[in-house]
C-alpha positions, -999 to +999 in steps of 0.1 A: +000+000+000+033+021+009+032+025-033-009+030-038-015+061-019-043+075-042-060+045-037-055+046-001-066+082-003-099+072-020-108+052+006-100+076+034-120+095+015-152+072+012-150+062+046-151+100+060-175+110+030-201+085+037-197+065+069-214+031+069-223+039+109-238+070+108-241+072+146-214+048+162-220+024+187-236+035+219-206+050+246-217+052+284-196+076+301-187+067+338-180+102+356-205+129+353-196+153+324-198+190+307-198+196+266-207+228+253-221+240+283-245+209+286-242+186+316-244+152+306-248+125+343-229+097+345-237+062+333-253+084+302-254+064+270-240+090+248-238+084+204-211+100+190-225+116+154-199+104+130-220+119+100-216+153+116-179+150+127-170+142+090-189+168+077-179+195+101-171+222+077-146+242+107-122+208+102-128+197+063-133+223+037-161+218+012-171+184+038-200+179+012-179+174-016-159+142-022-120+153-021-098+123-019-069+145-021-080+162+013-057+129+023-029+136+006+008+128+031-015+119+051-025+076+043-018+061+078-039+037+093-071+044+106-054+042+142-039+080+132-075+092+136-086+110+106-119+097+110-141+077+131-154+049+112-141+029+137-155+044+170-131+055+192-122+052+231-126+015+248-150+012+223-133+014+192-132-016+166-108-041+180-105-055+140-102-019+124-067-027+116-080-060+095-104-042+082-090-010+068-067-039+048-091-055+040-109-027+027-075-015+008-068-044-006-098-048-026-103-010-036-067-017-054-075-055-067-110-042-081-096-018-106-068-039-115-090-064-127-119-050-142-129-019-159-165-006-146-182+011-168-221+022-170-245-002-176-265+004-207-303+012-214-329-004-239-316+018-264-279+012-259-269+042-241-253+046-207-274+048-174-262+077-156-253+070-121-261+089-088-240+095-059-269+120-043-277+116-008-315+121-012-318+098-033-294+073-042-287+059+001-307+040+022-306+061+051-306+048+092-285+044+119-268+023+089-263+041+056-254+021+024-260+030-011-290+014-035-284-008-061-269+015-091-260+000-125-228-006-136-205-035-158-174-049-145-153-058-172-127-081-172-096-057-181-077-088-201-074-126-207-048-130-186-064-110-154-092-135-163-069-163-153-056-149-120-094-143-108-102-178-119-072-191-106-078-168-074-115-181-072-108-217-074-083-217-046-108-197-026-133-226-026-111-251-021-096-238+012 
């Protein structure tokens, strides 16, 4: 990844842009507590708003718009904290490491093996696409985009054979 920072940009950027946890996982604080000049008792369940923490505009200029090169010197692991995907505190994903690789590794194998292009109408021309919030999310404590049409192309024969290949060792292990 030390070589793929764009890509590791992109996904910085996806993960701050649209979190799949909107909310984050419930937090109880143990001592009694002041934030913003509200008092918050102890044993409060608090939620942290990751959707508004990524889109604070005082910490990420133009938070609306996606920007993976708001990233750029800056690709360490999520453990850095440049976003909160992955909670935070005792809380905070004990497999975020695993994860974020995970995550990496198949936002750089996906392009290398296909090319994804729009799908196509009736008529043969290309469905346009739509990353809008309104419409194109399903929207919850959980946010994930709707199904959108698009091809994956296989970029070459002899990708083919490495995702076969790749595949067929997958299902026998």
């Amino acid at each position: 990844m030390p070589d793929l920072q764009y890509v590791n940009q992109i996904v910085k950027e996806v993960m701050r842009w649209r979190p799949v946890i909107t909310l984050g996982i419930p937090h109880a604080n143990t001592a009694a507590n002041s934030y913003d000049g509200y008092y918050i008792p102890k044993d409060s369940i608090v939620y942290g708003n990751i959707w508004n923490m990524h889109h604070d505009s005082s910490h990420y200029k133009n938070a609306d718009d996606f920007v993976p090169e708001r990233y750029d010197g800056f690709t360490k692991s999520a453990f850095d904290r440049d976003h909160y995907v992955f909670g935070w505190g005792r809380r905070i994903c004990a497999g975020m490491h695993l994860a974020e690789r995970s995550v990496l590794s198949v936002a750089a194998s996906v392009p290398w093996a296909f090319d994804i292009v729009p799908a196509k109408d009736a008529q043969g021309r290309d469905i346009n696409v739509s990353a809008d919030l309104a419409s194109a999310y399903h929207h919850g404590v959980v946010g994930s985009p709707k199904p959108f049409p698009v091809q994956f192309k296989v970029r070459s024969e002899k990708r083919r054979r490495v995702i076969e290949a790749s595949f067929k060792n997958a299902q026998s292990t």
